[in-house]
N, C-alpha and C positions, 0 to 999 in steps of 0.2 A: 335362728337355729343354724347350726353348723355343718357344711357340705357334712355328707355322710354316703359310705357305700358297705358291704361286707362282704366278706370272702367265704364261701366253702372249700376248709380245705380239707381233702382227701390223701395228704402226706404232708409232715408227718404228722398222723396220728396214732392211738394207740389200740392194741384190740384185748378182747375180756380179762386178757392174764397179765398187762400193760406194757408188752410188746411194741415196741412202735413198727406199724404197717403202712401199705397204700390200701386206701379202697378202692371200689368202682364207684364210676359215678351212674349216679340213677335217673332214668327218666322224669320221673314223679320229685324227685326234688331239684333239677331244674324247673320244671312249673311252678309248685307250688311258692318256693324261694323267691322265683322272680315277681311273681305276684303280689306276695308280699311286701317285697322291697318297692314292687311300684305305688300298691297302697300308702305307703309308708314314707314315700318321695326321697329315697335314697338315688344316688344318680350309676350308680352301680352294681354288679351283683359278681365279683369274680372268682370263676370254678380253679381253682386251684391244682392241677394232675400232672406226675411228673410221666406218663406215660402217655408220648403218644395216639395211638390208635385210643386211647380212653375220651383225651382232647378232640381228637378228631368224631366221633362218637357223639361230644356235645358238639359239637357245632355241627355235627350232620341233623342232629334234633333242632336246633335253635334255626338254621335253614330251612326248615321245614315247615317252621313256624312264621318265619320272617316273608319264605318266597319260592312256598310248595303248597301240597294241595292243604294243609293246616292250616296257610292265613285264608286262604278262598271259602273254607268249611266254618273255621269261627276264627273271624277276623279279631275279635278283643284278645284273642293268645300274642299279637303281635308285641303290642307295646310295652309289656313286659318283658320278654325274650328278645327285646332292643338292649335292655340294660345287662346282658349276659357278656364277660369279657372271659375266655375263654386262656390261663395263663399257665406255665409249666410250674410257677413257686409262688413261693412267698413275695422273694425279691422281687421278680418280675410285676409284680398285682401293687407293692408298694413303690414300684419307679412308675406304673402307669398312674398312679395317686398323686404325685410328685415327690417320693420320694422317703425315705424311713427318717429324716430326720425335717420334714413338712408332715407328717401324719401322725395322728394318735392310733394307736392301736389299741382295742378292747378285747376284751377275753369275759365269759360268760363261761363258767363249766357247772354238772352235779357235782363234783368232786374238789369244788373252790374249797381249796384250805389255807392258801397263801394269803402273808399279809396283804394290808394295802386294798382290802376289798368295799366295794361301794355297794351303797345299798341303791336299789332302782330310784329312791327320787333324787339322791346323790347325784347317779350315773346322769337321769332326766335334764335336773339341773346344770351338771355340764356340756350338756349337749345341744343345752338351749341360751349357753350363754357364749359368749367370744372367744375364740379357740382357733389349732389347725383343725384340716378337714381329720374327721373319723374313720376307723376302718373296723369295723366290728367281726371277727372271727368266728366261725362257729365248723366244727371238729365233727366229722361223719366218726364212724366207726364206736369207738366206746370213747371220745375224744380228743382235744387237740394233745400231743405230744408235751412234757410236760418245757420245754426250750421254751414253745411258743408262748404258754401261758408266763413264764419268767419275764421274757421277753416284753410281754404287755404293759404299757403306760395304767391303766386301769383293768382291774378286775370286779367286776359285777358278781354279788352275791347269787347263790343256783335258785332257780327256781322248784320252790316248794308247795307244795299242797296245804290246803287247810287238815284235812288226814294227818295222823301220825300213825301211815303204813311202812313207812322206811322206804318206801318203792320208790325211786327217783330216777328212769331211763325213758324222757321222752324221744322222738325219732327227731332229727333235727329240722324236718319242717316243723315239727310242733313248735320246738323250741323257741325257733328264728321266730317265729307267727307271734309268742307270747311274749320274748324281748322286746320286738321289735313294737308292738302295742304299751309297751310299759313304757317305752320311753318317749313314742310317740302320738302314742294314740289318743285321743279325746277324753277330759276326766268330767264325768259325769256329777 
């Protein structure tokens, strides 16, 4: 399997009317995210925010957890909230990767229409064969911007339900949690 890590990013993305915005970043998906990604044995998890005081906000949470009273209260929050890299962009999360032309970039959206799109055992199967290392995306707000998603070496088909409710807006821990199982997780 191929180093792998993913970014939440928080700019740019876009919001209901496809505006591209910044969000905030949230408590609860630093957790849940990093967890994830530890499950999942990725070596990274980097929060992506071009705002200051937002950055500073994660990592006063991720200290908290690392070497305040959260790792003393429940000490297994640590080892996940180890793999949290706290960056201003894009660029900056792909130089600490080694680089935008050492890394594959992936894109996952509900809104996948662009060519070029792999189906999860597609995606599976390259990620478990010989490659650069991976950097897997995933877009807060109503999604990644649509640059980023251009931008991407691969695009992963959205995830859909057995339902044909049309409803398709998981919150992005969902999302990360069920990606991150399809291409890694245990096939029964």
């Amino acid at each position: 399997m191929r180093r792998w890590c993913l970014a939440l990013v928080h700019y740019p993305v876009l919001d209901r009317q496809g505006a591209v915005i910044t969000t905030a970043i949230t408590n609860l998906d630093l957790h849940d995210i990093a967890r994830s990604a530890r499950t999942y044995g990725l070596s990274d998890v980097f929060v992506v925010h071009p705002v200051t005081a937002q950055r500073q906000l994660a990592e006063k949470v991720q200290d908290h957890w690392l070497n305040g009273s959260g790792r003393r209260r429940i000490p297994d929050r640590a080892p996940p909230m180890e793999l949290l890299r706290v960056v201003s962009n894009m660029r900056e999360a792909m130089d600490s990767f080694g680089g935008r032309d050492q890394v594959e970039l992936w894109t996952t959206s509900a809104r996948c229409g662009l060519g070029n799109t792999f189906t999860y055992e597609q995606a599976r199967s390259r990620l478990w064969s010989e490659g650069p290392p991976v950097m897997l995306l995933f877009g807060t707000g109503w999604g990644l911007a649509s640059g980023l998603v251009e931008e991407a070496d691969v695009r992963i088909e959205p995830i859909r339900s057995e339902e044909a409710t049309g409803f398709n807006h998981l919150s992005v821990r969902a999302a990360c949690a069920i990606t991150l199982d399809r291409l890694a997780g245990a096939r029964w």
